[in-house]
ZATI-315313 format. One record per residue: residue number from 1; residue in one letter; x, y, z of N, C-alpha, C, O in turn. Coordinates in steps of 0.05 Angstrom, whole numbers. Layout:
ZATI-315313
   num   residuo     n.c1     n.c2     n.c3    ca.c1    ca.c2    ca.c3     c.c1     c.c2     c.c3     o.c1     o.c2     o.c3
   NUM         A        X        Y        Z        X        Y        Z        X        Y        Z        X        Y        Z
...
end
This chain:
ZATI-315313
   num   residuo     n.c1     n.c2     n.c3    ca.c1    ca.c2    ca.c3     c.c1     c.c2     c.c3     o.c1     o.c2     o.c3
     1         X     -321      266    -2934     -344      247    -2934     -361      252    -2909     -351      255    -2887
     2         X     -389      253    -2914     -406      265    -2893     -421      234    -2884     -434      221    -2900
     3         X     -417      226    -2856     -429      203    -2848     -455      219    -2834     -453      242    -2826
     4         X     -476      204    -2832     -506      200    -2820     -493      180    -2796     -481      161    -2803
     5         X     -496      185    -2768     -493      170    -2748     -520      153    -2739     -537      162    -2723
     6         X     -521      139    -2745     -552      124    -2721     -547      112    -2696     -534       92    -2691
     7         X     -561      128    -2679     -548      114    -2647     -584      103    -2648     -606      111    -2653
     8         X     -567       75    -2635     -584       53    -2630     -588       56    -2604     -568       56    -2589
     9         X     -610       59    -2595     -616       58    -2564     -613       30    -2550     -619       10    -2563
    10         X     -604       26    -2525     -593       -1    -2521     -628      -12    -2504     -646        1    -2494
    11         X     -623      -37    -2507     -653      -47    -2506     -659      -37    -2475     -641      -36    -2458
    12         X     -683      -30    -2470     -692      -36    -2440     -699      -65    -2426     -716      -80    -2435
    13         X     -688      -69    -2411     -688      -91    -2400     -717     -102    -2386     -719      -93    -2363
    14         X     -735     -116    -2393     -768     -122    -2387     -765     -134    -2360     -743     -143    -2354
    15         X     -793     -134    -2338     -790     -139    -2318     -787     -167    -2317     -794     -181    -2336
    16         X     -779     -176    -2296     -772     -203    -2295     -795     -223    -2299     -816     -210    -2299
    17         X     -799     -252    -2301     -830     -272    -2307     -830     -271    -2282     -813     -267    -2265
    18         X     -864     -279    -2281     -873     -277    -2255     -871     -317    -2256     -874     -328    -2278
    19         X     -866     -331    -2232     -859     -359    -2239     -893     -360    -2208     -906     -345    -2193
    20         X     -890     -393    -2217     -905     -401    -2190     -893     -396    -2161     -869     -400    -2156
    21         X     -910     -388    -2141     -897     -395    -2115     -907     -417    -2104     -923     -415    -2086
    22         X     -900     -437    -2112     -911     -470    -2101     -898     -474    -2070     -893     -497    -2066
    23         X     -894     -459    -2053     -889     -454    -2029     -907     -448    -2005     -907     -452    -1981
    24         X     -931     -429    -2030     -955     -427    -2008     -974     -452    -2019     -997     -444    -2022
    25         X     -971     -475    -2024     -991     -492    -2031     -982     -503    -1999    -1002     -502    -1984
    26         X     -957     -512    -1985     -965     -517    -1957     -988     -506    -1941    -1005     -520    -1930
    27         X     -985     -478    -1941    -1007     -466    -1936    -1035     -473    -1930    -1050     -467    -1911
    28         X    -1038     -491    -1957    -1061     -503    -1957    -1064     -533    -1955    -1083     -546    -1965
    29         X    -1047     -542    -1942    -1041     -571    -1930    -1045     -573    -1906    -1053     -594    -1896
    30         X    -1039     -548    -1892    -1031     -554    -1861    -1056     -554    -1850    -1065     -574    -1838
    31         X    -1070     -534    -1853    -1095     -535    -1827    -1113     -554    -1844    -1120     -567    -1824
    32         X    -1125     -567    -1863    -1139     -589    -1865    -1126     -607    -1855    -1135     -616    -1834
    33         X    -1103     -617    -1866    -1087     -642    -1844    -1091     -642    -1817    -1098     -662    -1805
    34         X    -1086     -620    -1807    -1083     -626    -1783    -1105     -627    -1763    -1105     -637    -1740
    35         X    -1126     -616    -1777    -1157     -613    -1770    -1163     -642    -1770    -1166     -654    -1748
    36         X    -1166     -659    -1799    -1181     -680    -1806    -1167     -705    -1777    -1181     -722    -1766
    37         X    -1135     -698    -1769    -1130     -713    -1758    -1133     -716    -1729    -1136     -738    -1719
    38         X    -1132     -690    -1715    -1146     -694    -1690    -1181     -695    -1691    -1192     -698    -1669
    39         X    -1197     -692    -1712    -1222     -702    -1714    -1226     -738    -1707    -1242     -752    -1695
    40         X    -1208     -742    -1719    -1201     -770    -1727    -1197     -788    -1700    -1209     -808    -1695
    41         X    -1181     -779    -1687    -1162     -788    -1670    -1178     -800    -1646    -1170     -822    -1639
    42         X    -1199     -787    -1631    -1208     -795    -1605    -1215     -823    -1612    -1213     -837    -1592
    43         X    -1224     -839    -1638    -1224     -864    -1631    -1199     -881    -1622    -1202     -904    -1612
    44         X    -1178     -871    -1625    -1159     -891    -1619    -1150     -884    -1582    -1130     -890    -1569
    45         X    -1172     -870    -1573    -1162     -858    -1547    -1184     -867    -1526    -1202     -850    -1529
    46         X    -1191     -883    -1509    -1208     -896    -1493    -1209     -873    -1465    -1191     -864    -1451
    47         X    -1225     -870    -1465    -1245     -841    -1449    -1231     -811    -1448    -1227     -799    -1428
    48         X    -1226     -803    -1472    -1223     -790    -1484    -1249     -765    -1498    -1267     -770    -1515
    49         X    -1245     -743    -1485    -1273     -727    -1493    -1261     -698    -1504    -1251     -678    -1493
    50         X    -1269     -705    -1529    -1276     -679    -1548    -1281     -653    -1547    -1275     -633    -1559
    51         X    -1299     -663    -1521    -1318     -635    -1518    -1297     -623    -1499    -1292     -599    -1500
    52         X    -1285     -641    -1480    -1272     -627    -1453    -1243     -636    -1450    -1231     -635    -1429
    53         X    -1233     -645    -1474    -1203     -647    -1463    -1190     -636    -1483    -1201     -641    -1504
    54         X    -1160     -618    -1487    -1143     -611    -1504    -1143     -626    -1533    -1155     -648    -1534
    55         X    -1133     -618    -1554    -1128     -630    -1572    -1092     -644    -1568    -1082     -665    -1577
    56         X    -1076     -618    -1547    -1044     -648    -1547    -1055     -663    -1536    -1049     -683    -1549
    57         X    -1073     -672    -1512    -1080     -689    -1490    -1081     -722    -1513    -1078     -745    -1504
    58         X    -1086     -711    -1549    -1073     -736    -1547    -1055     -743    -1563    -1059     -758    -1582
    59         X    -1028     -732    -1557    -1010     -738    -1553     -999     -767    -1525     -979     -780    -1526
    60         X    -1016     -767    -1510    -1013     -780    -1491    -1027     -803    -1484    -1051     -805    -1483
    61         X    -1007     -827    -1477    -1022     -854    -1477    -1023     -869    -1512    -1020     -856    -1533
    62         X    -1027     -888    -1510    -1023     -905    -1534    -1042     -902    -1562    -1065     -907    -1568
    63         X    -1014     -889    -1576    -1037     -885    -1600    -1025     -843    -1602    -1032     -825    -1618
    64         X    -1006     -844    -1579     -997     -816    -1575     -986     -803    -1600     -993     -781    -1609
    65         X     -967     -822    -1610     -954     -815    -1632     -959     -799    -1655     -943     -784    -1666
    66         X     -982     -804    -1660    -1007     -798    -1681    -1010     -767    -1681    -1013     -756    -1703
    67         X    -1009     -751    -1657    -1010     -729    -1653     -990     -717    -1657     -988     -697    -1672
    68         X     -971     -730    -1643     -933     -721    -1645     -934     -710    -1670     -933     -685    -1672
    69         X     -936     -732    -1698     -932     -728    -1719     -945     -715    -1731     -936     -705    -1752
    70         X     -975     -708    -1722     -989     -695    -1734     -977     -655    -1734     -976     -638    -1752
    71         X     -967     -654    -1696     -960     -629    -1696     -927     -624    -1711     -917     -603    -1718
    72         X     -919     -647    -1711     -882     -631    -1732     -897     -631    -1757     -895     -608    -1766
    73         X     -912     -647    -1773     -921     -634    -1793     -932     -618    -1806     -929     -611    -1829
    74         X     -951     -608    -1786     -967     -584    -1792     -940     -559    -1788     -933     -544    -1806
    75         X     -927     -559    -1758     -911     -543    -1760     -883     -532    -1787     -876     -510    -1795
    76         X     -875     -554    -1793     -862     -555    -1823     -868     -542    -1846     -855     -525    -1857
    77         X     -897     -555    -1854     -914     -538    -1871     -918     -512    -1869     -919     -499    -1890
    78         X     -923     -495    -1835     -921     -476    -1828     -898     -460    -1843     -897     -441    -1859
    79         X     -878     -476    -1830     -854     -460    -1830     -852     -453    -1865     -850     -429    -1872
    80         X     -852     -471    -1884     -853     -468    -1917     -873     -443    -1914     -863     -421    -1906
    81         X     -899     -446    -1919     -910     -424    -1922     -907     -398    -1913     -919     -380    -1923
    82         X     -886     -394    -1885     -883     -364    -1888     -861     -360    -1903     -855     -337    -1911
    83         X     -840     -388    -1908     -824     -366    -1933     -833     -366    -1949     -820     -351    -1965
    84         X     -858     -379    -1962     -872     -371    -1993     -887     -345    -1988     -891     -329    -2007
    85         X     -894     -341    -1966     -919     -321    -1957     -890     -291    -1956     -896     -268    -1964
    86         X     -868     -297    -1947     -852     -273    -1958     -842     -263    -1988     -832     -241    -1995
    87         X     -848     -290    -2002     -845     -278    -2023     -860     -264    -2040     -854     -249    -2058
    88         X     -887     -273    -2029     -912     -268    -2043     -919     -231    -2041     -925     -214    -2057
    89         X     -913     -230    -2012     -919     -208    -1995     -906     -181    -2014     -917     -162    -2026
    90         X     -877     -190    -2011     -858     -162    -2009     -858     -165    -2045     -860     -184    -2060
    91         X     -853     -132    -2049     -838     -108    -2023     -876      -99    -2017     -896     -101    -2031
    92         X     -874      -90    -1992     -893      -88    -1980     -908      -81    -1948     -895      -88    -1929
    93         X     -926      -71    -1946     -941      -79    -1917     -933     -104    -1908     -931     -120    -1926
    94         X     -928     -112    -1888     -930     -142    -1879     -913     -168    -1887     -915     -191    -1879
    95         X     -896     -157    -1904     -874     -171    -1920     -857     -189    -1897     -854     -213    -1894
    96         X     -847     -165    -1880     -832     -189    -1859     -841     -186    -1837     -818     -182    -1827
    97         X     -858     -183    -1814     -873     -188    -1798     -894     -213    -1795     -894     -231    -1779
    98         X     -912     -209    -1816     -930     -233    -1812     -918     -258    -1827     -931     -278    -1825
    99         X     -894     -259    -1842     -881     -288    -1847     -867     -295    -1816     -869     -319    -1808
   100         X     -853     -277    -1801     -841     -275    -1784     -861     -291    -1759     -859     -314    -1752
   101         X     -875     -274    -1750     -904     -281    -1730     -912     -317    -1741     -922     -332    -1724
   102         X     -909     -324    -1761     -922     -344    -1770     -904     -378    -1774     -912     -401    -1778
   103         X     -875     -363    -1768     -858     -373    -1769     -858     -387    -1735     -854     -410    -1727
   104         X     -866     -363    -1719     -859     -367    -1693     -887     -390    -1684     -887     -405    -1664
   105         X     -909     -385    -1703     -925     -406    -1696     -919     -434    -1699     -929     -453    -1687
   106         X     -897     -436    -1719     -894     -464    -1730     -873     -471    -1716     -870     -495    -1718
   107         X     -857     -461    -1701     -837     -466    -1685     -856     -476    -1652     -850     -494    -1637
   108         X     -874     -460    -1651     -901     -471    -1627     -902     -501    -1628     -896     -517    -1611
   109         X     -913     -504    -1660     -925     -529    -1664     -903     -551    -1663     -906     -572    -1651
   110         X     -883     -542    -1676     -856     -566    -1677     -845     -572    -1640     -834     -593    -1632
   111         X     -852     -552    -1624     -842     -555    -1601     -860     -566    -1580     -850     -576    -1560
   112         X     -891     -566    -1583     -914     -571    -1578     -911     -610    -1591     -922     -628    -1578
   113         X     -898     -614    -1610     -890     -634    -1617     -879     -654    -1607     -887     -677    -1604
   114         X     -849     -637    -1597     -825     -653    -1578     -832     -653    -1547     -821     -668    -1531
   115         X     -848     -638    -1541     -852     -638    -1509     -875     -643    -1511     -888     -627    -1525
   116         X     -888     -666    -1497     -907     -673    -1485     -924     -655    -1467     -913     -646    -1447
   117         X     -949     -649    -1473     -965     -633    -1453     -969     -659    -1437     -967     -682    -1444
   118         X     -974     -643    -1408     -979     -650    -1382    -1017     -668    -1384    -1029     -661    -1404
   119         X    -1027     -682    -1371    -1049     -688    -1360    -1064     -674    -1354    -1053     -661    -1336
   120         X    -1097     -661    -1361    -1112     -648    -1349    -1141     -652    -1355    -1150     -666    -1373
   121         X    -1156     -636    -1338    -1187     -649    -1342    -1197     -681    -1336    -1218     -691    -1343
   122         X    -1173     -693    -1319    -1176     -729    -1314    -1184     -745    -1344    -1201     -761    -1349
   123         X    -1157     -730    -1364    -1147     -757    -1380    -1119     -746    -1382    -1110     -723    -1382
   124         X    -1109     -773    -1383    -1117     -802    -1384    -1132     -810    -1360    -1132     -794    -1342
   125         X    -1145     -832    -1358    -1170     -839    -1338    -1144     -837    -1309    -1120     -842    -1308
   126         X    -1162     -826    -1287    -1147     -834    -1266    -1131     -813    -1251    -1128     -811    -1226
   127         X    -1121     -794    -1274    -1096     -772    -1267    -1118     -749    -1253    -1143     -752    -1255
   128         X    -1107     -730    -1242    -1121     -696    -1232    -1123     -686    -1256    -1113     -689    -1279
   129         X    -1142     -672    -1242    -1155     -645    -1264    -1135     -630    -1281    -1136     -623    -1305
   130         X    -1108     -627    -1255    -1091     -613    -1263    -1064     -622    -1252    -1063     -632    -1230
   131         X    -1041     -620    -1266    -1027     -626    -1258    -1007     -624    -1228    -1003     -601    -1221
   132         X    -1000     -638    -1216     -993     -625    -1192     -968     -639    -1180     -974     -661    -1168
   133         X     -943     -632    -1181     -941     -605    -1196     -930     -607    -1231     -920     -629    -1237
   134         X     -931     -591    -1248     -923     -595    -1274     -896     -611    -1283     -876     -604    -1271
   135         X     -894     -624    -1298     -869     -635    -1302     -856     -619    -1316     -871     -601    -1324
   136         X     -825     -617    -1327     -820     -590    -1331     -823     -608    -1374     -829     -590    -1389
   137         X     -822     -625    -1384     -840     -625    -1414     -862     -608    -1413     -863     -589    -1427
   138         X     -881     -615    -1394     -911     -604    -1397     -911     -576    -1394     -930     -563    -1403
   139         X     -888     -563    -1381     -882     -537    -1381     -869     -524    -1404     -868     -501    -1410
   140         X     -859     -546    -1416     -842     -526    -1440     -863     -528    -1460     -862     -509    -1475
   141         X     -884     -545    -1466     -900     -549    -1485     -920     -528    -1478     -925     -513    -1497
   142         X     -932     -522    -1455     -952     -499    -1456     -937     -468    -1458     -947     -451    -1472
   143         X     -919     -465    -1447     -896     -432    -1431     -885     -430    -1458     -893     -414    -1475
   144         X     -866     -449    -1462     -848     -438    -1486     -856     -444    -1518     -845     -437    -1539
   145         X     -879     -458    -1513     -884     -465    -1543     -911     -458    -1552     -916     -444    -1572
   146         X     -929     -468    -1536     -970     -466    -1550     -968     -449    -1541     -962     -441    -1563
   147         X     -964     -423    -1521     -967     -397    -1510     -964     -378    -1535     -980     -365    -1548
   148         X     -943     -381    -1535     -917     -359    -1556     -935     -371    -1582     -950     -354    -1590
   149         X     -937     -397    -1596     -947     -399    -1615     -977     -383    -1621     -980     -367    -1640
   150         X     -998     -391    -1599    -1023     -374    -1607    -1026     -340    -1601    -1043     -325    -1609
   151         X    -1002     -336    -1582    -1005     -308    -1590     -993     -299    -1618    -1008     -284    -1632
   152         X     -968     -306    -1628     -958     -303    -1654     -974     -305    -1676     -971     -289    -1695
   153         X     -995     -327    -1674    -1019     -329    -1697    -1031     -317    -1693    -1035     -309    -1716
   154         X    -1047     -301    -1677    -1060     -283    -1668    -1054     -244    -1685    -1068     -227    -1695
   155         X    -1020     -249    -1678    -1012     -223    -1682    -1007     -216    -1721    -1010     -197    -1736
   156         X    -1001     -247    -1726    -1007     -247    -1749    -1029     -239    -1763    -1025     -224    -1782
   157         X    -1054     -246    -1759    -1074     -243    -1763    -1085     -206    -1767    -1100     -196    -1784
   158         X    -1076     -196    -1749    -1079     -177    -1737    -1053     -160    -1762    -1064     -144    -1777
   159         X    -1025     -163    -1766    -1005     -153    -1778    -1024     -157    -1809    -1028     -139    -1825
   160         X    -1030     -175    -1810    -1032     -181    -1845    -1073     -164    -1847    -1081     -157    -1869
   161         X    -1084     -163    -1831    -1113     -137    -1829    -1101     -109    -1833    -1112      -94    -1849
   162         X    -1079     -102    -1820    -1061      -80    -1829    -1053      -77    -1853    -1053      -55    -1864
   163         X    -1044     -102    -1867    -1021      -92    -1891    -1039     -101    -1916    -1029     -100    -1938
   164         X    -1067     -112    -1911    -1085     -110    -1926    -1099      -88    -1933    -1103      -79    -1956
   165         X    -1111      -78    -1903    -1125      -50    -1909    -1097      -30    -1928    -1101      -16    -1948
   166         X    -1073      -34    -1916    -1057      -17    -1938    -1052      -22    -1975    -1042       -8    -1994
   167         X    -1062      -44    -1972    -1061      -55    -2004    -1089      -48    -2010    -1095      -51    -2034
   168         X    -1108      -39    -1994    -1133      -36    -2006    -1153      -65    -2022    -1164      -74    -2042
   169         X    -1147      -67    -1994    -1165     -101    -1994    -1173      -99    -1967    -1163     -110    -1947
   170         X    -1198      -81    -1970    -1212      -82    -1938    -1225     -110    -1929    -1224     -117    -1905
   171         X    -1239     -125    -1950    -1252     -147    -1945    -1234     -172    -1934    -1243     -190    -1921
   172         X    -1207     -169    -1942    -1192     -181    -1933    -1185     -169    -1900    -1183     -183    -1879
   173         X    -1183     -142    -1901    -1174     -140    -1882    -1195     -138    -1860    -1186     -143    -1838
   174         X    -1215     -134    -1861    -1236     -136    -1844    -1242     -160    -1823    -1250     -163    -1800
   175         X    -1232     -180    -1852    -1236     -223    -1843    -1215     -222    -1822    -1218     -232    -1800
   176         X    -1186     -208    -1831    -1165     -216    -1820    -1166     -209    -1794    -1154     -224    -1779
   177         X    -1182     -183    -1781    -1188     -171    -1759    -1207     -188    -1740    -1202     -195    -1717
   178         X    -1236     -193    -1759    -1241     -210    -1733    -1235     -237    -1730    -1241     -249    -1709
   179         X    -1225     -248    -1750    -1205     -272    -1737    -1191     -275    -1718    -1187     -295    -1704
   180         X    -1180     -248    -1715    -1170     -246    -1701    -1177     -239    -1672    -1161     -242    -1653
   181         X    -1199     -231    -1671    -1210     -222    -1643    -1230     -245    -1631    -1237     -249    -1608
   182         X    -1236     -262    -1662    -1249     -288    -1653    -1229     -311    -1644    -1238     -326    -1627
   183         X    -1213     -315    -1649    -1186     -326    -1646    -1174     -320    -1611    -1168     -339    -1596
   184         X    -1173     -299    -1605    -1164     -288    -1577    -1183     -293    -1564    -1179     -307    -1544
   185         X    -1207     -285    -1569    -1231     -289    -1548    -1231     -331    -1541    -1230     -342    -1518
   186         X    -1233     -346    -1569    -1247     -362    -1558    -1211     -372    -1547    -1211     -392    -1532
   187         X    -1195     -365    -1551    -1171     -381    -1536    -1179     -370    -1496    -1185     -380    -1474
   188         X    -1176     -354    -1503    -1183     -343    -1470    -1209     -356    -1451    -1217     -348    -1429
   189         X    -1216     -371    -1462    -1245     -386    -1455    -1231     -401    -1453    -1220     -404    -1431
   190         X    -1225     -417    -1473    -1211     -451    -1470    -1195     -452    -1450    -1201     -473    -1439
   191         X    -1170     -438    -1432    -1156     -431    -1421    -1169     -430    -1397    -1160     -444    -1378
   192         X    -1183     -418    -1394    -1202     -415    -1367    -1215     -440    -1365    -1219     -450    -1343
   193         X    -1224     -455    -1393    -1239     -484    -1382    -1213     -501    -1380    -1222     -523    -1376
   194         X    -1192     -502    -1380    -1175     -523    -1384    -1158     -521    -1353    -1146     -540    -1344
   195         X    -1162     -483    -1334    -1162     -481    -1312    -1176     -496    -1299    -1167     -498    -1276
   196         X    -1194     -506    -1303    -1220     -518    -1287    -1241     -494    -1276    -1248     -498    -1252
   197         X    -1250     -474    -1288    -1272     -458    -1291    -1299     -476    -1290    -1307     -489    -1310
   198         X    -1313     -475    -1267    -1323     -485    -1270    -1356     -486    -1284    -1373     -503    -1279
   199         X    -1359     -465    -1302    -1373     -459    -1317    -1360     -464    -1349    -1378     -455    -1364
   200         X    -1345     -470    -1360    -1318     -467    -1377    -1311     -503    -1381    -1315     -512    -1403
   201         X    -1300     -521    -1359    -1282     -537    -1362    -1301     -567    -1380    -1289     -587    -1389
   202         X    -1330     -564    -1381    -1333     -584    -1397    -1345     -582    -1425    -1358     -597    -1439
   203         X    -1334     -556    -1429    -1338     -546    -1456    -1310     -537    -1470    -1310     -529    -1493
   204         X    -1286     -538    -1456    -1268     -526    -1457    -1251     -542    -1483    -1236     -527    -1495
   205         X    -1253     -566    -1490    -1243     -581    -1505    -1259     -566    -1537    -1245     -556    -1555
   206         X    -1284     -567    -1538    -1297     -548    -1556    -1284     -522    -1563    -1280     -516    -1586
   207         X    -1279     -508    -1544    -1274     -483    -1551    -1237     -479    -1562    -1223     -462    -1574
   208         X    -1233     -500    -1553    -1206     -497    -1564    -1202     -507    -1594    -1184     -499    -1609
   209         X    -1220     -526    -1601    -1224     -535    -1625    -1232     -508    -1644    -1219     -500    -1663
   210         X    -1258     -495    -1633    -1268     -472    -1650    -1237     -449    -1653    -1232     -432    -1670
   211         X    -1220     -457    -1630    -1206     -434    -1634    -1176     -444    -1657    -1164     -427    -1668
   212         X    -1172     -465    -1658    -1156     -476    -1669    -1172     -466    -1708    -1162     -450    -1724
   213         X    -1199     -483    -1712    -1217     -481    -1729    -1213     -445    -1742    -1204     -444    -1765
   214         X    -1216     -426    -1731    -1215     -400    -1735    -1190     -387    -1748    -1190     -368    -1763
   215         X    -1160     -407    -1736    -1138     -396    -1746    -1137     -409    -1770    -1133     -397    -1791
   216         X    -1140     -436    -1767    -1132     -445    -1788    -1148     -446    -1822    -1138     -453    -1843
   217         X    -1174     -435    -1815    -1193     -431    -1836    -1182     -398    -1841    -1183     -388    -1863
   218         X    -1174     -388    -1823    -1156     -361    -1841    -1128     -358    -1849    -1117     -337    -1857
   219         X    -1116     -386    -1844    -1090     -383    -1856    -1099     -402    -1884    -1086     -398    -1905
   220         X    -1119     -421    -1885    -1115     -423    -1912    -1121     -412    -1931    -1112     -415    -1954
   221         X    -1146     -391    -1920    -1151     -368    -1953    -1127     -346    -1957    -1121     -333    -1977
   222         X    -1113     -346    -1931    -1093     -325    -1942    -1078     -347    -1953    -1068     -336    -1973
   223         X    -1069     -371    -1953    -1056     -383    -1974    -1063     -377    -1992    -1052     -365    -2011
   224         X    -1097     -388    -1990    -1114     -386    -2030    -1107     -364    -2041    -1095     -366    -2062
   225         X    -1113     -333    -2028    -1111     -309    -2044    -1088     -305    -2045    -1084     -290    -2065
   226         X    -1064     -311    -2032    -1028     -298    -2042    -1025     -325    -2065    -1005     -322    -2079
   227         X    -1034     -340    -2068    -1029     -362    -2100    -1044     -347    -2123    -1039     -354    -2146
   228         X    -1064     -326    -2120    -1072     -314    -2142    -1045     -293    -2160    -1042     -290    -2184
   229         X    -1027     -280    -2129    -1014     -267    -2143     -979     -278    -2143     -964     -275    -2124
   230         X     -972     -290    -2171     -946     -301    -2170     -929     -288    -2157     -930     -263    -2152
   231         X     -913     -302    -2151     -883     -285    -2141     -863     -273    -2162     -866     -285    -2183
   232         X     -846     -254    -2164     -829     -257    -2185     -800     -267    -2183     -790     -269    -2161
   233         X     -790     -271    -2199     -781     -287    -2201     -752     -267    -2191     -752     -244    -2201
   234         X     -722     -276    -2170     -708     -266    -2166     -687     -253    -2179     -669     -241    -2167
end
């Protein structure tokens, strides 16, 4: 008896669904929040100036709290979005660096949170320009935490202009570049007005705003554009 064999090819296995990454919608929570709320805030703060004092400055004095909470939450949200932002990323340019860099920003903000910045520019009414000498909170909040945080956002900015131009998204990467050089420049101003520069220190509250404004209007379109492309699914 003569059999005919049919070999069945065994199925190929299809790529996996691409699901939502509802991880980078933090992304797009944090810098409006946190914007709308230090906009907000100088009324509950009596000679308190916009133009020329920090945005932790209010953290301090009654009504402080408001800020506290404002910075662990923004930082939180941070922290979500770079693990959505690694999923989105990889495999890839920039996969674990700029989640990494961005991570270390939100750890800024959470710590910028728990330690109180120091007094400067004479608020609260009454205190020096500058501290003298620093208490060691006001030291861990500027040294170990807002330092390390805005250079990390910075480098981010700068990591993800790289791994854009490699994906062949110059327009992306172009934004991501001078964000980033707009970002460094106007922090280095604010810094010098918050020294008491005296060309600098009553504009210095401004420029920290613009510089805060700059990161955070480019961390939310890179939220918007990594939600265009799902993650897949593990």
């Amino acid at each position: 008896m003569t059999g005919t064999q049919t070999l069945v090819a065994a199925a190929t296995p299809g790529r996996p669904p691409r699901r939502p990454n509802r991880l980078l919608r933090a992304g797009l929570l944090a810098g409006p929040l946190f914007t709308v709320t230090f906009l907000v805030e100088p009324v509950l703060h009596a000679g308190y100036d916009p133009l020329r004092h920090p945005v932790s400055s209010l953290a301090l004095g009654p009504g402080g709290w408001v800020q506290t909470v404002n910075f662990v939450v923004a930082g939180l949200l941070c922290l979500v979005f770079a693990v959505g932002l690694r999923r989105a990323l990889r495999p890839g340019p920039g996969a674990v660096a700029a989640p990494l860099l961005l991570a270390v920003w939100a750890v800024g903000l959470l710590g910028a949170g728990a330690f109180t910045t120091d007094p400067v520019s004479g608020y609260p009414a009454g205190t020096p320009p500058v501290p003298d000498p620093p208490t060691w909170p006001g030291r861990l909040h500027d040294l170990a935490f807002s330092l390390p945080g805005f250079v990390a956002f910075a480098g981010a900015m700068l990591v993800l202009a790289y791994a854009y131009a490699r994906r062949r998204s110059p327009l992306r990467a172009a934004y991501s570049a001078l964000s980033a050089v707009a970002f460094v420049t106007l922090f280095v101003l604010a810094t010098a007005g918050f020294g008491q520069s005296p060309h600098l220190v009553d504009i210095a509250g401004l420029l920290q705003r613009l510089t805060i404004g700059v990161g955070w209007l480019w961390l939310t379109l890179v939220a918007a554009g990594a939600m265009r492309r799902p993650a897949a699914s593990p």
